[in-house]
mmCIF file of the N, C-alpha and C atoms, coordinates in Angstrom:
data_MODEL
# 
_entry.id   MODEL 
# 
loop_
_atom_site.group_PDB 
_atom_site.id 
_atom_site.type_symbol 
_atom_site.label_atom_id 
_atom_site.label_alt_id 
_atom_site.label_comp_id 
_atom_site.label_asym_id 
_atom_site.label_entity_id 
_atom_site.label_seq_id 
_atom_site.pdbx_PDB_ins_code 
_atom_site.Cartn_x 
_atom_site.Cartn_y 
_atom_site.Cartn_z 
_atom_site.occupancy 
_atom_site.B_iso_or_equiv 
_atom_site.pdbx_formal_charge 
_atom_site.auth_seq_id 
_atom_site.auth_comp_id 
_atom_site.auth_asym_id 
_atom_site.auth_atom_id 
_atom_site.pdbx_PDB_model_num 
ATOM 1   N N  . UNK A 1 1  ? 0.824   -1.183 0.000   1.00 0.00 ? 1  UNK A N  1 
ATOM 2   C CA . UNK A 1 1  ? 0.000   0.000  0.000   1.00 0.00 ? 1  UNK A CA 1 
ATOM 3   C C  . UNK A 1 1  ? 0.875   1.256  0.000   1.00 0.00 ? 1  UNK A C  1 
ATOM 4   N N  . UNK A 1 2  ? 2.045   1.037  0.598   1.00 0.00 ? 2  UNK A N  1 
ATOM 5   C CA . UNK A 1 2  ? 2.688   2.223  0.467   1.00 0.00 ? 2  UNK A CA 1 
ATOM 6   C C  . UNK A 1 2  ? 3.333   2.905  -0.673  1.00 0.00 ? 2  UNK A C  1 
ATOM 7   N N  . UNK A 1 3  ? 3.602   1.596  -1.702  1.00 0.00 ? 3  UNK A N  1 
ATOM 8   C CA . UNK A 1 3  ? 3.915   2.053  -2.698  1.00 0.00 ? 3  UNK A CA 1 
ATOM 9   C C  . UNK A 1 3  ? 3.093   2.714  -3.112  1.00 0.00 ? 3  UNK A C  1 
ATOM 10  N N  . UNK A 1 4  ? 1.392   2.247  -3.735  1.00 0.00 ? 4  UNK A N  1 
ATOM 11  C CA . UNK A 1 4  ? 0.938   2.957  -4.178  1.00 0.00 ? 4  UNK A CA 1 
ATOM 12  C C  . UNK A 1 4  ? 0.298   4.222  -3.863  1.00 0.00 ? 4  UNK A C  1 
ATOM 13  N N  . UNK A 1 5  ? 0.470   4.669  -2.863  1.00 0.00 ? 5  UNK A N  1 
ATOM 14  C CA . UNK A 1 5  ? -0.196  6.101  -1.946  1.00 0.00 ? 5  UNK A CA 1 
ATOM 15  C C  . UNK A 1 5  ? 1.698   6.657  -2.498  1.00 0.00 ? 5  UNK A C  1 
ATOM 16  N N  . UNK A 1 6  ? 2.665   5.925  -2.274  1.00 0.00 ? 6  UNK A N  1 
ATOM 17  C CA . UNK A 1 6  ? 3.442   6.939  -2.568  1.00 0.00 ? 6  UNK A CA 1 
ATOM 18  C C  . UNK A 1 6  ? 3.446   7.599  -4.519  1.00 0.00 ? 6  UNK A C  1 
ATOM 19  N N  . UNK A 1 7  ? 3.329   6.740  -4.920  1.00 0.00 ? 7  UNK A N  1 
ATOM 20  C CA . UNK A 1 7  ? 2.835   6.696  -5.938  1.00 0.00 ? 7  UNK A CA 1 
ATOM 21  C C  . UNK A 1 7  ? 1.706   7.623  -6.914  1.00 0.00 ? 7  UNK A C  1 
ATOM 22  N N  . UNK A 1 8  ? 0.799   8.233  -6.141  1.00 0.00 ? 8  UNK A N  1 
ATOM 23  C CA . UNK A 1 8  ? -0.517  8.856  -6.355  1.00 0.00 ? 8  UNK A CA 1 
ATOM 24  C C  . UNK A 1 8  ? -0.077  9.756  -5.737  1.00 0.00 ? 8  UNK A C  1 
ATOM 25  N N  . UNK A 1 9  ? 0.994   10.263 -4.776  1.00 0.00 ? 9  UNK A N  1 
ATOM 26  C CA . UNK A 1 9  ? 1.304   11.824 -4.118  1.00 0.00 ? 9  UNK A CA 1 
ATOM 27  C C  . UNK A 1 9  ? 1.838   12.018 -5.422  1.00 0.00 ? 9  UNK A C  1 
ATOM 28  N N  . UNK A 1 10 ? 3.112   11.314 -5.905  1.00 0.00 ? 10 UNK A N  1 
ATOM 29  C CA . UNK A 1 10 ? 3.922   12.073 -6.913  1.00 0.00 ? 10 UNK A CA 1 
ATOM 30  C C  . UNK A 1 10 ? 3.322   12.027 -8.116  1.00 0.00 ? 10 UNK A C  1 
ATOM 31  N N  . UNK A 1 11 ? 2.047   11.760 -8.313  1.00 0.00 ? 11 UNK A N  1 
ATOM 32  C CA . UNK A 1 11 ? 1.770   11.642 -9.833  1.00 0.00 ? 11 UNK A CA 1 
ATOM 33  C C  . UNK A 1 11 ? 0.893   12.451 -10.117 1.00 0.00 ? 11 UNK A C  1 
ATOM 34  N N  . UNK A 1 12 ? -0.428  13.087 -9.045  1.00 0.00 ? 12 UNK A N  1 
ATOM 35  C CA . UNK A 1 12 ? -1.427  14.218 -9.006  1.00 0.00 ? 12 UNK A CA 1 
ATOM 36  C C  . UNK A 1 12 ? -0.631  15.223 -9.049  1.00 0.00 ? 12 UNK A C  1 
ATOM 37  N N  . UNK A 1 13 ? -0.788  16.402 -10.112 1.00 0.00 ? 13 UNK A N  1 
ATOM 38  C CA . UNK A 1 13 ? -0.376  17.108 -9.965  1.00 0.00 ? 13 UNK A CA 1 
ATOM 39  C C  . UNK A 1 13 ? -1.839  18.662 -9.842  1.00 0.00 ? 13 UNK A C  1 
ATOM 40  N N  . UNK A 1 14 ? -2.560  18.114 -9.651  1.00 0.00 ? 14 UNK A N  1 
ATOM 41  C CA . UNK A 1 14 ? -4.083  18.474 -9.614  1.00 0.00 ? 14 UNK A CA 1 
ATOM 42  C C  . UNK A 1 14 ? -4.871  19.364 -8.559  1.00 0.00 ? 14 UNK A C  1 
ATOM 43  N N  . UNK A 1 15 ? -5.840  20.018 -8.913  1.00 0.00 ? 15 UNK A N  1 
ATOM 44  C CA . UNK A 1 15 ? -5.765  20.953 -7.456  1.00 0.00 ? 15 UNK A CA 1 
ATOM 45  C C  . UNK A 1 15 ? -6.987  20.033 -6.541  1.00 0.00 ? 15 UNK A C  1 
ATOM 46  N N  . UNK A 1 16 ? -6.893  20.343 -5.216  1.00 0.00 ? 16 UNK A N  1 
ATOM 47  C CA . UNK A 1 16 ? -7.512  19.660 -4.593  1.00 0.00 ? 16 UNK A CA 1 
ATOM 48  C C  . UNK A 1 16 ? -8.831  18.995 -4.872  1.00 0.00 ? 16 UNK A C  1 
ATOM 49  N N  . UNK A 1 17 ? -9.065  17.770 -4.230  1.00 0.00 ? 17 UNK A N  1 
ATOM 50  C CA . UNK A 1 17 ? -9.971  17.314 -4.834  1.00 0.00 ? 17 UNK A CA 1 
ATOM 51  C C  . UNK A 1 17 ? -10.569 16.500 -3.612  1.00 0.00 ? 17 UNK A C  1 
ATOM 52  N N  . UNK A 1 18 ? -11.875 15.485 -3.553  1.00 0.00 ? 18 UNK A N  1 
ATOM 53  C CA . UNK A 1 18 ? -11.714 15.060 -2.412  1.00 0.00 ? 18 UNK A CA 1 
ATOM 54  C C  . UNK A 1 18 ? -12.502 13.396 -3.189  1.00 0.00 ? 18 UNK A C  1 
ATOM 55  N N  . UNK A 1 19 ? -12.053 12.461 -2.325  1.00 0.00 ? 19 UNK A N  1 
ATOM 56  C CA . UNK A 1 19 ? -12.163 11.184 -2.940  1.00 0.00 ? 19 UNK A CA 1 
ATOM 57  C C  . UNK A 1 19 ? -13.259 10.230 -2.134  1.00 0.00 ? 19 UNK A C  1 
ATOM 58  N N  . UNK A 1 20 ? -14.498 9.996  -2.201  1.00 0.00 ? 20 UNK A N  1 
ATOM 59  C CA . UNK A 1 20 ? -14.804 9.366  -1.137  1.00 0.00 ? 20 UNK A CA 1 
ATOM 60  C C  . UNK A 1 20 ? -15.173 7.528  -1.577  1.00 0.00 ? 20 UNK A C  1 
ATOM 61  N N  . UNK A 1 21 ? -14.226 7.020  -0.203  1.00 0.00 ? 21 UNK A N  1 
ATOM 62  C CA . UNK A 1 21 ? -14.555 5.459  -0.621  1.00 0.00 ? 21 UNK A CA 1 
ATOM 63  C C  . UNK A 1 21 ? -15.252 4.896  0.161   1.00 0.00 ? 21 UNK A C  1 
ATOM 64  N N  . UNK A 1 22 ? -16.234 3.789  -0.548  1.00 0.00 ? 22 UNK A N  1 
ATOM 65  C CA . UNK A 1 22 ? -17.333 3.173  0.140   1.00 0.00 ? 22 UNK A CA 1 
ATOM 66  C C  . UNK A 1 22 ? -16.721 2.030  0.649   1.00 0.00 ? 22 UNK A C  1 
ATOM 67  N N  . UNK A 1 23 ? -17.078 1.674  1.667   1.00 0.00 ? 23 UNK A N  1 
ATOM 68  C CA . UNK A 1 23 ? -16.682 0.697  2.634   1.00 0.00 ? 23 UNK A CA 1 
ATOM 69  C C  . UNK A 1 23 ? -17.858 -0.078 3.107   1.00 0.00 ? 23 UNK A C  1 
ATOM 70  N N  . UNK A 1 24 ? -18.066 -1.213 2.648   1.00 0.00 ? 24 UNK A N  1 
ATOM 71  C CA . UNK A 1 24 ? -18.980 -2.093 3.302   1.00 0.00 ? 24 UNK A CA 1 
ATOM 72  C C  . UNK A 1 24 ? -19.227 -2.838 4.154   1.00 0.00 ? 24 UNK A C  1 
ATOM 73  N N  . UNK A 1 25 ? -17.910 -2.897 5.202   1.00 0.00 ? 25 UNK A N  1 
ATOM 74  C CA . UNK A 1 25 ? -17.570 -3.791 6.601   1.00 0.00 ? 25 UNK A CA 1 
ATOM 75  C C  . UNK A 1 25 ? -16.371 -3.410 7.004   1.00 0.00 ? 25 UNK A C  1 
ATOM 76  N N  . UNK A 1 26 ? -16.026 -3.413 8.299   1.00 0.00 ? 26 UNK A N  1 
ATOM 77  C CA . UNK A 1 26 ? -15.092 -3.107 9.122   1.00 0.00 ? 26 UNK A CA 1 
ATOM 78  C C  . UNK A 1 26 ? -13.442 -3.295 8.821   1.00 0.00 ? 26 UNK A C  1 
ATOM 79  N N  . UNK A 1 27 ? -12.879 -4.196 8.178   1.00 0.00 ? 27 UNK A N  1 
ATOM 80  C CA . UNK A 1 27 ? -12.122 -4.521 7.643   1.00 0.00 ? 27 UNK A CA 1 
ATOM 81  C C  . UNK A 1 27 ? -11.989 -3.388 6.307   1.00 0.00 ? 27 UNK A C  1 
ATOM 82  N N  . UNK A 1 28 ? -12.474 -3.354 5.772   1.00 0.00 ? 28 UNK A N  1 
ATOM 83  C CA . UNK A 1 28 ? -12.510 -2.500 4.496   1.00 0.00 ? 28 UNK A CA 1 
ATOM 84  C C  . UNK A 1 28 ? -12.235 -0.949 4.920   1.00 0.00 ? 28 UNK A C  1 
ATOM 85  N N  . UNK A 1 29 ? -13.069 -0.847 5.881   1.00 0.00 ? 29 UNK A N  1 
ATOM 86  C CA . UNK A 1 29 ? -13.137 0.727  6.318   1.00 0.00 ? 29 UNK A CA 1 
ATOM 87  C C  . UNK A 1 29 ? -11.633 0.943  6.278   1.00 0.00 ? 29 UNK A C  1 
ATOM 88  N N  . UNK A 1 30 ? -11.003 -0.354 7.717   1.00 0.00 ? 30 UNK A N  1 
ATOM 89  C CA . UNK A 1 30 ? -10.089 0.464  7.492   1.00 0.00 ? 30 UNK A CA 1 
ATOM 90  C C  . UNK A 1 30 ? -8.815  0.346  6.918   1.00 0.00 ? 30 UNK A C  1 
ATOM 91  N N  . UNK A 1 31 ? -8.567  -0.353 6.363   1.00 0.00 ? 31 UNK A N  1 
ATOM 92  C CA . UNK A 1 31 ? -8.228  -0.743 4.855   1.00 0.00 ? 31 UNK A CA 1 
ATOM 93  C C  . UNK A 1 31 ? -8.302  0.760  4.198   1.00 0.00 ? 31 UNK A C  1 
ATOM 94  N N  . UNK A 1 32 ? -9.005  1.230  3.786   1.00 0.00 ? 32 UNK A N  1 
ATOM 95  C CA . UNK A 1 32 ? -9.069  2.469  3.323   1.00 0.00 ? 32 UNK A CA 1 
ATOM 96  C C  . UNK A 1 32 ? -8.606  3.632  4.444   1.00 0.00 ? 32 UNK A C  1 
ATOM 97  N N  . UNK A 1 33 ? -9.183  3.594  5.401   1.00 0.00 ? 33 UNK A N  1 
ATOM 98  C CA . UNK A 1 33 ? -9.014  5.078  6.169   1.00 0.00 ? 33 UNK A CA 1 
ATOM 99  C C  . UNK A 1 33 ? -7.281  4.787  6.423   1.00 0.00 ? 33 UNK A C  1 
ATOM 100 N N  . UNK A 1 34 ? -6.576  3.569  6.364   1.00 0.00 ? 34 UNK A N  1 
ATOM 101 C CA . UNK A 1 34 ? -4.941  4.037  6.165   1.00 0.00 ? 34 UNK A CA 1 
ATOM 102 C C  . UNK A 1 34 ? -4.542  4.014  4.728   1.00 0.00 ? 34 UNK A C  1 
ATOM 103 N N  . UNK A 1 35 ? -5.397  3.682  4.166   1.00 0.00 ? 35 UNK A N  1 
ATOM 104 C CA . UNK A 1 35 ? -4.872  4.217  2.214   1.00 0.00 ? 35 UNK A CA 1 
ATOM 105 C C  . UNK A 1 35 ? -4.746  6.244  2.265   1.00 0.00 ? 35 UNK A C  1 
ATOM 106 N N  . UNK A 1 36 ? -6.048  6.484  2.981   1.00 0.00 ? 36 UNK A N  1 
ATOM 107 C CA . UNK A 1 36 ? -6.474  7.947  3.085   1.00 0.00 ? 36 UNK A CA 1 
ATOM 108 C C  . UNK A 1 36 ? -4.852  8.897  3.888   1.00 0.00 ? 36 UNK A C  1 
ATOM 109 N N  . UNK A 1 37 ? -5.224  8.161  4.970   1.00 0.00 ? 37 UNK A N  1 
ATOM 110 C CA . UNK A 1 37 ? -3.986  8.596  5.977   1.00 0.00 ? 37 UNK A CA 1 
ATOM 111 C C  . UNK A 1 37 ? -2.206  9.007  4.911   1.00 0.00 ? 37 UNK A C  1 
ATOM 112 N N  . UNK A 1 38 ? -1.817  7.682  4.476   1.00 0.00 ? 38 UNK A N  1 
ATOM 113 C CA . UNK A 1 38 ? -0.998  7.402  3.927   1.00 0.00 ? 38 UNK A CA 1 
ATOM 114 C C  . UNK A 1 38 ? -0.562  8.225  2.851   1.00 0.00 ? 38 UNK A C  1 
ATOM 115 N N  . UNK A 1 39 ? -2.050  8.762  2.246   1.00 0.00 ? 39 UNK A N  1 
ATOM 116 C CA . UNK A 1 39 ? -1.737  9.659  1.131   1.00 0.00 ? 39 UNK A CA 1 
ATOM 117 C C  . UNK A 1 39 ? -1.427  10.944 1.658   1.00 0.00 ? 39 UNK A C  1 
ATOM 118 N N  . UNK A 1 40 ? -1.580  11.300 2.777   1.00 0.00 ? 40 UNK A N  1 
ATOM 119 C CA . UNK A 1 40 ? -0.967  12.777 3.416   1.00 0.00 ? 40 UNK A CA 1 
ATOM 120 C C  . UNK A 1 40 ? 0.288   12.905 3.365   1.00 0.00 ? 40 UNK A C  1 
ATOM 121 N N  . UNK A 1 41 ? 1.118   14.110 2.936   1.00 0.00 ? 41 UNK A N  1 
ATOM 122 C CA . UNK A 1 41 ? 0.413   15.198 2.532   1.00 0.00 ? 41 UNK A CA 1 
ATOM 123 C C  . UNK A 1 41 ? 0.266   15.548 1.065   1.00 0.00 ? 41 UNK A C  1 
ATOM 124 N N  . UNK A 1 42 ? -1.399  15.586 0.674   1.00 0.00 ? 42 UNK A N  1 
ATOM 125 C CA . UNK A 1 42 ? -1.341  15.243 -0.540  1.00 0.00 ? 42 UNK A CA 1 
ATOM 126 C C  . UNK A 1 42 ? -2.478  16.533 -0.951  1.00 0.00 ? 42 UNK A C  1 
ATOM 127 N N  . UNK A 1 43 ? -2.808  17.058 -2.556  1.00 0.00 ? 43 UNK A N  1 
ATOM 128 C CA . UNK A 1 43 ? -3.993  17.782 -2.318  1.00 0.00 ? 43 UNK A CA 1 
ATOM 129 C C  . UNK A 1 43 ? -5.746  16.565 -2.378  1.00 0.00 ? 43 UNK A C  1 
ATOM 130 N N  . UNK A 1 44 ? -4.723  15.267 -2.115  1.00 0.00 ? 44 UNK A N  1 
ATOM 131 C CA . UNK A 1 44 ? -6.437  14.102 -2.388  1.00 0.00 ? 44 UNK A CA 1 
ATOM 132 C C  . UNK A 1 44 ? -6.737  14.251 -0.966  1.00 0.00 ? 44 UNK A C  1 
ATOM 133 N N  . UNK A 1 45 ? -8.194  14.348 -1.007  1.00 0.00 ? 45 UNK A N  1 
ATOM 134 C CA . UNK A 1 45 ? -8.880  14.862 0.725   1.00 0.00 ? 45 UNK A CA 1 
ATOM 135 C C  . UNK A 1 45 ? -9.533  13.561 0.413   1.00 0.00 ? 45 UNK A C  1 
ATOM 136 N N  . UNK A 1 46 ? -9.257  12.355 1.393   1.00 0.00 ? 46 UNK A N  1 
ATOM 137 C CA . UNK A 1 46 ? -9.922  10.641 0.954   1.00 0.00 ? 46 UNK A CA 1 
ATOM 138 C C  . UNK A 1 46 ? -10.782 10.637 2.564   1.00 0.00 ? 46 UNK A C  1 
ATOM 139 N N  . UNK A 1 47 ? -12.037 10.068 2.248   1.00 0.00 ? 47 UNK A N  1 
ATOM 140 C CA . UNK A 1 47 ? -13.226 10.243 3.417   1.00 0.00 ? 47 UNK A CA 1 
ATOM 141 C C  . UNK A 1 47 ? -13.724 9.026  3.119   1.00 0.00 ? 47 UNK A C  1 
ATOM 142 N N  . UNK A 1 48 ? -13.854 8.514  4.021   1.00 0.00 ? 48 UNK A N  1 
ATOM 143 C CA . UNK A 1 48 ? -14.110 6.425  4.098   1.00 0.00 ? 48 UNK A CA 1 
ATOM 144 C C  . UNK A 1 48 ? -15.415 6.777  4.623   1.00 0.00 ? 48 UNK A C  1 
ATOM 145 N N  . UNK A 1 49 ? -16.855 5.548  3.850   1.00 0.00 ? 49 UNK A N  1 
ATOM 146 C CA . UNK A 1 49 ? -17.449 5.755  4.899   1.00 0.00 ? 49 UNK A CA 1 
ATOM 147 C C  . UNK A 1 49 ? -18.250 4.308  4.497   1.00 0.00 ? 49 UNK A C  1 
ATOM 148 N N  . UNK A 1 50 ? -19.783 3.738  4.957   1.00 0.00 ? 50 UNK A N  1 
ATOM 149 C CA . UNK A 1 50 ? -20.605 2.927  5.194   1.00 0.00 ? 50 UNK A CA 1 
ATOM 150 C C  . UNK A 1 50 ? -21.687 2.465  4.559   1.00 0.00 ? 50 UNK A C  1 
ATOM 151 N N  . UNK A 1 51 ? -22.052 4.144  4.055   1.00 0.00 ? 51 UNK A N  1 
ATOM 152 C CA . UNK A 1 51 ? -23.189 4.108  3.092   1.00 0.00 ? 51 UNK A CA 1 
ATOM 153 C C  . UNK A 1 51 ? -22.870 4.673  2.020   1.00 0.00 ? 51 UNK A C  1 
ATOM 154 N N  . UNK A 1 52 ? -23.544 4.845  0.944   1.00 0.00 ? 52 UNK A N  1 
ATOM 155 C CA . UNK A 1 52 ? -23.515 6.230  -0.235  1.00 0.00 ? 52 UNK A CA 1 
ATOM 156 C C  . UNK A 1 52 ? -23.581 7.164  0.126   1.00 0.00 ? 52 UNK A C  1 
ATOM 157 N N  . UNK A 1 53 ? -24.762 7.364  0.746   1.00 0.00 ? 53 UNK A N  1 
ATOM 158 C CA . UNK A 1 53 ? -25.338 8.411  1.413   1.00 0.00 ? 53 UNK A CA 1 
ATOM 159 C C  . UNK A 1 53 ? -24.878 9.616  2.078   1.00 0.00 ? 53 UNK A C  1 
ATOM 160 N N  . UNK A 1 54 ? -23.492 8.865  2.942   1.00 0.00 ? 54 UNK A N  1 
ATOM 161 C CA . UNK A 1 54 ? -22.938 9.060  3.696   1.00 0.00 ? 54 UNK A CA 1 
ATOM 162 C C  . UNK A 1 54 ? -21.820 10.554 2.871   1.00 0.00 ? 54 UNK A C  1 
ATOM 163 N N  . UNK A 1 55 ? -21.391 8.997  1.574   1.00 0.00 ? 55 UNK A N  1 
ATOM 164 C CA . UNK A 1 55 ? -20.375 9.979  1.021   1.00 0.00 ? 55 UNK A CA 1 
ATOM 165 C C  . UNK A 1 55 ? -20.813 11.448 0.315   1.00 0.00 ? 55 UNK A C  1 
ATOM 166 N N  . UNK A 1 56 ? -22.356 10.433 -0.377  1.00 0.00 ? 56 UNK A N  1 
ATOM 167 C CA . UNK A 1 56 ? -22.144 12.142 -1.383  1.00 0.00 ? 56 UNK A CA 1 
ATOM 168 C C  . UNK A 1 56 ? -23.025 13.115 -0.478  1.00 0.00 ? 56 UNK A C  1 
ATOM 169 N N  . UNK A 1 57 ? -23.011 13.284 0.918   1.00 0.00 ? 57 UNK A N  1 
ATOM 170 C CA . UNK A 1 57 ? -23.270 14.239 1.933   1.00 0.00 ? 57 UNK A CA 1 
ATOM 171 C C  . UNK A 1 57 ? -22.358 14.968 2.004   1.00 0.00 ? 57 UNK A C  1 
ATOM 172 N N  . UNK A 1 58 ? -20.523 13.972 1.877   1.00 0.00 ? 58 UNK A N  1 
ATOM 173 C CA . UNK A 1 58 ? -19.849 14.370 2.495   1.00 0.00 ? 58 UNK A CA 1 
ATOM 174 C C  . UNK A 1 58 ? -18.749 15.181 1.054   1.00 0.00 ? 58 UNK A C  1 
ATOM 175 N N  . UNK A 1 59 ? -19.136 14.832 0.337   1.00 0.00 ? 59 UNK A N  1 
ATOM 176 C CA . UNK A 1 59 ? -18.694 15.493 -1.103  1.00 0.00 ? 59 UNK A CA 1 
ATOM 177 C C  . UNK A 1 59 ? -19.292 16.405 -1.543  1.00 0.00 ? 59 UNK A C  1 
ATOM 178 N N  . UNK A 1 60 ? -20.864 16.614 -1.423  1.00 0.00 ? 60 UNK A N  1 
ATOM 179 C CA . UNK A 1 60 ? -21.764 17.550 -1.280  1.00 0.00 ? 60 UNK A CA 1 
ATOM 180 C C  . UNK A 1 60 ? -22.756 17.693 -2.748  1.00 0.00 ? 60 UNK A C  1 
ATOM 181 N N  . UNK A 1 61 ? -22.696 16.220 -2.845  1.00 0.00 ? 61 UNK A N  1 
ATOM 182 C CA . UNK A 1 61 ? -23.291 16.649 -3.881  1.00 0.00 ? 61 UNK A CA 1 
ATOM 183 C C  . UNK A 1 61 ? -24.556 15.666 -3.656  1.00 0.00 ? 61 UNK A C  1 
ATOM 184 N N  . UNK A 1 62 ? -25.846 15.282 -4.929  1.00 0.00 ? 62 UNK A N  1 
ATOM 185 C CA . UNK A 1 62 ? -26.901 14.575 -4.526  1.00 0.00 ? 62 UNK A CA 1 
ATOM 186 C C  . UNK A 1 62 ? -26.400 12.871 -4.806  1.00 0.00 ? 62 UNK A C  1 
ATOM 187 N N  . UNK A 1 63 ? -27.317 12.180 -4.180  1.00 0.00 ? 63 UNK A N  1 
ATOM 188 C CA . UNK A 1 63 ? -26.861 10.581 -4.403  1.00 0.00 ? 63 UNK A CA 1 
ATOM 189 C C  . UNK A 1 63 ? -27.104 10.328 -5.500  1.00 0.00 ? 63 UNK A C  1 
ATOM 190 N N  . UNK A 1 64 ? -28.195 10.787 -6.820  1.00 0.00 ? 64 UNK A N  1 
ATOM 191 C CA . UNK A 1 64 ? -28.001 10.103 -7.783  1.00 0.00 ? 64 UNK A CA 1 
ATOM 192 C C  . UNK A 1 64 ? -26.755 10.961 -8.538  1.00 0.00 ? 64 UNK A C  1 
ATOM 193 N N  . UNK A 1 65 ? -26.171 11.920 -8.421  1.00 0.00 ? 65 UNK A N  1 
ATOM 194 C CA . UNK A 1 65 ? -25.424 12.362 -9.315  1.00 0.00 ? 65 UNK A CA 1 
ATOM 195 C C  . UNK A 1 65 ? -23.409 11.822 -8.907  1.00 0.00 ? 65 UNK A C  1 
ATOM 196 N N  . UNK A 1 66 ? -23.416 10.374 -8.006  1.00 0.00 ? 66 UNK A N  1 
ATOM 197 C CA . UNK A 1 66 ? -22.360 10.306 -7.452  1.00 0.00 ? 66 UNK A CA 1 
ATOM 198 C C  . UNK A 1 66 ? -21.966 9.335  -8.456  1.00 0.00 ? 66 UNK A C  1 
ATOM 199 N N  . UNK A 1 67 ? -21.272 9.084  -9.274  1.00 0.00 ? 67 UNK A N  1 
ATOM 200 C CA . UNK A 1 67 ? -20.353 7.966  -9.943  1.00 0.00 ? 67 UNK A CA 1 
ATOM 201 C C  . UNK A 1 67 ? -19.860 6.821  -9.132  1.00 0.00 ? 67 UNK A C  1 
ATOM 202 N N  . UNK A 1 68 ? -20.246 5.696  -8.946  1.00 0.00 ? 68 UNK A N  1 
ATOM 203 C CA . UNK A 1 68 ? -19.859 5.055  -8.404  1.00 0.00 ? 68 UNK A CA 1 
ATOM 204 C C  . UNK A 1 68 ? -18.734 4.000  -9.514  1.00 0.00 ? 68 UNK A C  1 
ATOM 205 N N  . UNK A 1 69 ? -17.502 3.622  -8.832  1.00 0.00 ? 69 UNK A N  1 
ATOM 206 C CA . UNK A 1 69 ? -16.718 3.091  -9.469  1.00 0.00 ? 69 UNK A CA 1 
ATOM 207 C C  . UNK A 1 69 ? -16.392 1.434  -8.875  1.00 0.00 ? 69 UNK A C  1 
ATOM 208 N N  . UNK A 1 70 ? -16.689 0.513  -9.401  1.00 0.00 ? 70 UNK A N  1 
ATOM 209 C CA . UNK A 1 70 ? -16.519 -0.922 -8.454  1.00 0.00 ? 70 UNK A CA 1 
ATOM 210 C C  . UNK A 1 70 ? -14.889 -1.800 -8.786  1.00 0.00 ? 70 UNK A C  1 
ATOM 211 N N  . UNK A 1 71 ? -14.778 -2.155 -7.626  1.00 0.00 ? 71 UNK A N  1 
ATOM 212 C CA . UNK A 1 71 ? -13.288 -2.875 -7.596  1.00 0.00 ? 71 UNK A CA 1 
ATOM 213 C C  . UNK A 1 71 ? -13.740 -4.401 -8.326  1.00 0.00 ? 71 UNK A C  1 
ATOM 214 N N  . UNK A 1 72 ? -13.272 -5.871 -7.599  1.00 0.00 ? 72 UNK A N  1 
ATOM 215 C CA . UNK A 1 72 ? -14.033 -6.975 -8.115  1.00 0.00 ? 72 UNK A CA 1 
ATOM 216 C C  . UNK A 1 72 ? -15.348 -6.869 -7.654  1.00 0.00 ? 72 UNK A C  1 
ATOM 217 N N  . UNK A 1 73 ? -15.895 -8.085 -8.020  1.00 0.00 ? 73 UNK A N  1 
ATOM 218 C CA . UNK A 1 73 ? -17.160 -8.364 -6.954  1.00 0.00 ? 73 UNK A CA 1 
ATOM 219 C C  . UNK A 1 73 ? -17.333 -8.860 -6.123  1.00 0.00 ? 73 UNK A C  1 
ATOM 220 N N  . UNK A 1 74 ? -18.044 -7.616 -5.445  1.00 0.00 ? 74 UNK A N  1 
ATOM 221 C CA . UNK A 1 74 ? -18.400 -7.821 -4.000  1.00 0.00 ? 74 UNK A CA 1 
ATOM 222 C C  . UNK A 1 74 ? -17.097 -7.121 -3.182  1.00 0.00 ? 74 UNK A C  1 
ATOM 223 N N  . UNK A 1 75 ? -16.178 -6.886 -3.652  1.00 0.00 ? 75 UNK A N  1 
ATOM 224 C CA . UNK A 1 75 ? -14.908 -5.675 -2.657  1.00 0.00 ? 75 UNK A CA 1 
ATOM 225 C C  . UNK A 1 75 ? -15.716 -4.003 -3.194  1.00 0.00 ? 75 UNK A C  1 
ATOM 226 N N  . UNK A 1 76 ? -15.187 -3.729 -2.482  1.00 0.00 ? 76 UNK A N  1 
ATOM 227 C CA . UNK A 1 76 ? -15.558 -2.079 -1.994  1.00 0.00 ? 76 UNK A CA 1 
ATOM 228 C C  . UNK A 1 76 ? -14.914 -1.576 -3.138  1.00 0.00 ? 76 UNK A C  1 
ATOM 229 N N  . UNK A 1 77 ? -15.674 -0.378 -3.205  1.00 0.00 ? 77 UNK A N  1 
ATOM 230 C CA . UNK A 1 77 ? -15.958 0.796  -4.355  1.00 0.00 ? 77 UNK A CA 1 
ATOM 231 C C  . UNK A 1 77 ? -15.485 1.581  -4.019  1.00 0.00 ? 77 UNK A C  1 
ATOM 232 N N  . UNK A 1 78 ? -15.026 2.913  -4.990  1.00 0.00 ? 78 UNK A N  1 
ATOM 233 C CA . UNK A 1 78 ? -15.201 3.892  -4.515  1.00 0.00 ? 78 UNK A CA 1 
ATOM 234 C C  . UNK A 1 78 ? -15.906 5.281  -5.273  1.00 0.00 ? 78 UNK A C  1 
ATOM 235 N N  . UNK A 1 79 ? -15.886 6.029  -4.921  1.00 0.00 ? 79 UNK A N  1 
ATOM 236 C CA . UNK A 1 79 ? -17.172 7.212  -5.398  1.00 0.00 ? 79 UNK A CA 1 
ATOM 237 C C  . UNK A 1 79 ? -16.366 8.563  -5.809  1.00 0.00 ? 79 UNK A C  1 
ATOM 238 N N  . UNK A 1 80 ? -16.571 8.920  -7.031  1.00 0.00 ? 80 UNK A N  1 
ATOM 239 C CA . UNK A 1 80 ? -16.063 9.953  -7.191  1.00 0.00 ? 80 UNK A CA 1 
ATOM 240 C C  . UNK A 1 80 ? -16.907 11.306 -7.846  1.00 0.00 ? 80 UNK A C  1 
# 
C-alpha cells in the first residue's frame, strides 16, 4: 500500500480534490481510512465511509449524481 499512496502523491499534480470510498464492513473501512492517511500530505482529501449516502453528503453533492466506481465483486468501491 505504500507504494501505491506513494505513488498517487507524486503523480497528481491536480488541485484539490476530495475522494470518497465506500466501505462495506469493518475490515474494508479500514483498509481504506490508512490508504487515506498514507496519502498525506497530498492535495487528495480521501473520506471512508458505510453508506452512499454518507459519502455524497460528504462530497456535497446529490446521491443520484455520485459515480460510483466498483473494484471486483463484492470488494468495496469507490465514489467519485
Amino acid at each position: 500500500m505504500r507504494h501505491i499512496t506513494q505513488q498517487r502523491r507524486q503523480e497528481y499534480h491536480g488541485l484539490a480534490v476530495r475522494s470518497a470510498l465506500y466501505a462495506p464492513d469493518p475490515l474494508s473501512y479500514g483498509m481504506m481510512r490508512m490508504y487515506g492517511t498514507m496519502l498525506y500530505p497530498s492535495p487528495i482529501d480521501v473520506g471512508v465511509f458505510y453508506t452512499y449516502q454518507e459519502a455524497a453528503e460528504w462530497l456535497g453533492v446529490p446521491l443520484p449524481d455520485v459515480e460510483v466506481l466498483t473494484g471486483p465483486p463484492g470488494g468495496p468501491g469507490f465514489l467519485g
